[in-house]
C-alpha positions, 0 to 999 in steps of 0.5 A, spaced: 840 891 540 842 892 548 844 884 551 846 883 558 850 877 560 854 876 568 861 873 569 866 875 575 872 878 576 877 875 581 879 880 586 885 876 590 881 870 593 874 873 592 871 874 586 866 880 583 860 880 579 860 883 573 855 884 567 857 884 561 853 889 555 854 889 549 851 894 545 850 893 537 847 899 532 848 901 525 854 905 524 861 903 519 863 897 522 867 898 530 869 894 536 870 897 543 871 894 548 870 899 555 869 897 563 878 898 565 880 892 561 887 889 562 891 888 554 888 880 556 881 882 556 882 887 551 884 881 546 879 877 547 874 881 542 880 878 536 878 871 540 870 873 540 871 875 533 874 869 531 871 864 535 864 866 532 866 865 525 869 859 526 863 856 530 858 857 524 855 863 527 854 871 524 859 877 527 856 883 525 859 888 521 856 893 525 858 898 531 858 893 537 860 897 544 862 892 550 861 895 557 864 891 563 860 894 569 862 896 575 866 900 571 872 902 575 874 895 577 880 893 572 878 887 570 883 882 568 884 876 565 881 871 560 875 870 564 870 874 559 871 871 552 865 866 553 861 872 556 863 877 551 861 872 545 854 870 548 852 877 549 854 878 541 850 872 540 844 875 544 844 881 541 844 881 534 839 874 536 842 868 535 839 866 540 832 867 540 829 864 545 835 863 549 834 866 557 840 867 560 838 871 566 841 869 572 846 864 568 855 866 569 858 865 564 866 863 564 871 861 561 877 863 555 876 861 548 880 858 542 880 861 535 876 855 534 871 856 538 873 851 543 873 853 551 879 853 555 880 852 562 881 858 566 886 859 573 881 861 579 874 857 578 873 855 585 874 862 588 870 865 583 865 860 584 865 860 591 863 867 591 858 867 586 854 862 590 854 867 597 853 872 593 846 867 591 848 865 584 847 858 582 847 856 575 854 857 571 857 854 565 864 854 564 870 850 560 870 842 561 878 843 563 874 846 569 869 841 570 874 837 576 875 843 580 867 845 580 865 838 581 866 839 589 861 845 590 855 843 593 848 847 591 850 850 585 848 847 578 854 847 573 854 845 566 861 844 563 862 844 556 867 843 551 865 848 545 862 854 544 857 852 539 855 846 545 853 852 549 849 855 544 846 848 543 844 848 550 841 855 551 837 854 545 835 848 548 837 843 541 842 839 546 842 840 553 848 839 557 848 834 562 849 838 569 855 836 574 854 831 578 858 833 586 864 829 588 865 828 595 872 830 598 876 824 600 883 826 604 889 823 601 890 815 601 895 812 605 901 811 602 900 817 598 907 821 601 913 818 598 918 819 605 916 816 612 920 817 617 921 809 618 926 810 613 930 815 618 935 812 621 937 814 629 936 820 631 930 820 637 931 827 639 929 830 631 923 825 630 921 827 638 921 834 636 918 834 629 913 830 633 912 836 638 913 840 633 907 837 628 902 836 634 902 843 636 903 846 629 909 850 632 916 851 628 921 848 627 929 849 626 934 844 625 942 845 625 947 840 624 953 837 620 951 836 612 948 829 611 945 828 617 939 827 615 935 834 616 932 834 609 930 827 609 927 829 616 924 836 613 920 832 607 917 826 613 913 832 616 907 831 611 906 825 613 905 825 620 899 831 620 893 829 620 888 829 614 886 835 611 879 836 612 874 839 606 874 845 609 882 846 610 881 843 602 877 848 599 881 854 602 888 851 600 885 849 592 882 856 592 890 859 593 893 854 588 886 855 584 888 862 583 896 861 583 895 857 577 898 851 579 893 846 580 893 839 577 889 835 575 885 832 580 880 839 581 882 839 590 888 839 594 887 833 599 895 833 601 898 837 605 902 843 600 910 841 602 914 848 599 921 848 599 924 854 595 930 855 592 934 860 597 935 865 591 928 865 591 927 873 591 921 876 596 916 877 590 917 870 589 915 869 596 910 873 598 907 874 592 905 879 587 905 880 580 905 886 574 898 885 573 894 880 577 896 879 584 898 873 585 900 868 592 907 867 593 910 860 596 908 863 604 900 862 601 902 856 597 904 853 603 898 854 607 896 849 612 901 846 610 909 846 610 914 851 608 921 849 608 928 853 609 934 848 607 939 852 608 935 857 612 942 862 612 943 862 605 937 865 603 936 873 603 936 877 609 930 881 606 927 874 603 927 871 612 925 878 614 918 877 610 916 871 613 915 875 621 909 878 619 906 872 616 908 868 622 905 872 627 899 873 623 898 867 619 896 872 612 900 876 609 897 882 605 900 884 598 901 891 597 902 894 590 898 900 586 893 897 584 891 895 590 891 890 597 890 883 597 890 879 603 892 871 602 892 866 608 899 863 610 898 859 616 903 854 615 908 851 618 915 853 618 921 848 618 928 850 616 935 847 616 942 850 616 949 848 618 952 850 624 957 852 620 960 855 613 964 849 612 958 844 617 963 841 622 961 845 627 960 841 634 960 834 631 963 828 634 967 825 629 969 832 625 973 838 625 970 845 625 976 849 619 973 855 620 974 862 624 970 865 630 968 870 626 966 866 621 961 862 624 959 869 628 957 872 620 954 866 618 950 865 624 948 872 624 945 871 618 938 869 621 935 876 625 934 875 633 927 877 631 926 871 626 929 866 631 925 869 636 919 866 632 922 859 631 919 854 637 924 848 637 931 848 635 934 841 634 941 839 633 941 834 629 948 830 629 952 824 624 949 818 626 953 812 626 955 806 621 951 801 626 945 804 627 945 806 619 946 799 617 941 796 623 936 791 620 931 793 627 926 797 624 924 804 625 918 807 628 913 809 622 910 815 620 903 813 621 904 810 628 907 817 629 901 821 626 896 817 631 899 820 636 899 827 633 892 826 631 890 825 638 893 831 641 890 835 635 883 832 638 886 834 645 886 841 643 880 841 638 875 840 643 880 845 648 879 852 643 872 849 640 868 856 639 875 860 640 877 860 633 884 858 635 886 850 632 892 849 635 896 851 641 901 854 636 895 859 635 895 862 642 894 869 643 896 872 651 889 871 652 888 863 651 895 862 654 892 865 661 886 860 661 889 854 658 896 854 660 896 856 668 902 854 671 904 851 678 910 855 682 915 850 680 913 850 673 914 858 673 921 858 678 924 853 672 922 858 667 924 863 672 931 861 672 931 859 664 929 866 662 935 869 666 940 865 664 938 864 657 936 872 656 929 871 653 924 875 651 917 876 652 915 873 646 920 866 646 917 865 654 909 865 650 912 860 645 915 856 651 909 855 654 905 853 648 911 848 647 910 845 654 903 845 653 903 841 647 907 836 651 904 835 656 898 834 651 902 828 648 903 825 655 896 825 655 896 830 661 891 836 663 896 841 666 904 842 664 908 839 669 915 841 670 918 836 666 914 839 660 916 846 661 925 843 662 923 839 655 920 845 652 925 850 654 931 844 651 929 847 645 930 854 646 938 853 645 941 857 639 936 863 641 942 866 643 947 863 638 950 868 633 
């Protein structure tokens, strides 16, 4: 007897319908397994078998064909197993009376019979229901992540024997109710810039820096802050929106590296260690392609500490993301495009041994050797970095002052109105941020008085600018003037901007 039964397959992001035949007929007892199954899916028939007996139901000693169509798709992962051990109960009519038509069936399963969650539900999902499926049966460790899709009906369960109940109509499984997104609570970040002591000129900056969603290079002396600073970003951006959610979700969904909680409401915060390699980066993967710590950090922050330490082809990997905010794995078995627009933050000393330019110590290295170390950051990757802030020592008398400093939520309403500044500017656009302006929007937006070109005139001489740090300057300014409150940049927008220009020559 011939059953058929749909589950998806995970394509990057996207997920790909895919019916599940099996095929039963008289014959010496066999098992094949067809459709360019990867080893994982290929087990799954030990699982199935196992899995079948171990629930009180017949596996058939019979010639059983599974056929995973379309064909010529390699499918891979766990995603199967409860689809291959329906279309079994189906076909040997277990299931009498059962209609399965129009039900997706996910989920990996346990020798015993028990359903495990398995990584990438809410792309699948996603998928599936713009593809006008509706009804899904899945593992109740994916129920949380499921939870938040509206307009499909979800039935997790935690057995195989509750999913045959429930097909056969002898225990219904109750459906998921929607949860509704909320962003994360106040008081959600551990670090707060009320914390920091002193330095003005960085605070400033990583305001200009998070209002306009632009990059962000700190240089100075070891202890001085420039972490601390780093880990303060996230709690001055503006909220995630359920939109922003759900695409981040998908992307730590399908690298596997959800928690418990089903949606990611705070802003992703990555930090790399500096002998990440530029696999580890972009992503990637053997079998299943999956994202790197360049999507992870999407819509929110990735962090270089250290930036100079890291490998030369590990930085070079990161111009294509930043420009285009994806990034595209290539491997044999195919491309898959991720998002990666986030905000780039990163950190370094000025120096091998630090001192370099501080106030109150002495720098004990060669020229040559401050040439080498700074070199190890591309003129074209620098090129890319919007602001670039010394940070120095800040002295014992503003450390152990009792007045207080300003705090992360005061900084973020007036990062939150500025995002609103821009957001009603670009409505209908596609652009977010004044980080995002092509050329295009630049001319419309960004239209600059004579003395505002002489000043940036004179800074892209004697600077040695190029093309792009001119468009970057611009962007900065009109993000300043932004937070001024300020429709048109002014000349003292465009000084401040060009101020955070000063190491673009400095190797």
């Amino acid at each position: 007897m011939l059953s058929k039964v749909m589950s998806f397959a995970l394509s990057g992001l996207e997920g790909v319908p895919v019916e599940v035949e099996t095929d039963i007929n008289n014959g010496l007892p066999a098992y094949e397994l067809v459709g360019l199954p990867d080893a994982a899916v290929k087990e799954s028939r030990e699982r199935v078998r196992s899995a079948l007996k171990n629930s009180g139901r017949k596996f058939p000693a019979q010639k059983i064909t599974v056929n995973l169509a379309p064909a010529d798709l390699k499918k891979e992962g766990s995603y199967f197993d409860l689809a291959i051990a329906v279309g079994v109960l189906k076909a040997t009519e277990q299931l009498v009376g059962a209609d399965v038509a129009g039900i997706v069936f996910l989920g990996e399963l346990s020798l015993d019979g028990a359903l495990r969650p398995v990584a990438g539900i809410l792309p699948l999902l996603i998928s599936a229901k713009a593809k006008g499926y509706t009804c899904f049966i899945l593992p109740e460790g994916n129920a949380k992540e499921a939870s938040y899709i509206e307009g499909i009906t979800v039935y997790a369960a935690k057995t195989l024997s509750a999913v045959v109940d429930h097909l056969r109509g002898f225990a219904r499984l109750a459906p998921l109710a929607v949860t509704k997104y909320a962003p994360a609570p106040a008081g959600t970040y551990k670090f707060d810039l009320a914390y920091v002591k002193g330095q003005p000129a960085a605070k400033r900056a990583l305001e200009v820096a998070v209002s306009g969603g632009h990059n962000l290079l700190l240089v100075g002396p070891p202890g001085t802050g420039k972490t601390m600073l780093a880990r303060c970003i996230p709690s001055i951006m503006p909220d995630m929106t359920f939109d922003e959610a759900l695409e981040v979700t998908k992307i730590h969904s399908v690298a596997g590296v959800l928690d418990g909680e089903g949606i990611v409401s705070v802003r992703p915060f990555r930090s790399p260690h500096h002998t990440a390699t530029t696999v580890s980066m972009c992503g990637g993967g053997t079998r299943t392609v999956k994202p790197g710590e360049i999507s992870l950090a999407h819509d929110g922050v990735l962090f270089l500490d250290e930036m100079p330490e890291y490998h030369r082809s590990t930085l070079e990997a990161l111009r294509q993301p930043l420009e285009d905010g994806c990034i595209t794995v290539t491997r044999a078995g195919g491309a898959v495009t991720f998002p990666a627009n986030f905000m780039l933050c990163a950190s370094m000393n000025p120096c091998p041994c630090g001192n370099y330019g501080s106030a109150d110590k002495v720098c004990t290295c060669t020229p040559a050797a401050i040439h080498k170390y700074r070199s190890r950051i591309s003129g074209p990757l620098l090129d890319r970095i919007d602001l670039q802030v010394e940070v120095d020592s800040v002295q014992y008398e503003q450390l152990a002052a009792e007045g207080a400093e300003e705090s992360s939520a005061a900084v973020k309403k007036r990062v939150e109105r500025a995002r609103e500044v821009q957001r009603k500017r670009f409505e209908g656009t596609g652009v977010r941020v004044n980080a995002d302006m092509s050329e295009r929007e630049l001319r419309t937006f960004c239209p600059l008085s004579p003395e505002c070109e002489r000043i940036l005139r004179l800074s892209f001489e004697r600077l040695k600018l190029s093309a792009r740090a001119r468009s970057r300057i611009i962007k900065v300014a009109r993000t300043i003037a932004d937070l001024a409150g300020e429709e048109s940049i002014l000349p003292a927008h465009i000084l401040e901007a060009v101020s955070y220009r000063s190491y673009d020559n400095f190797g």
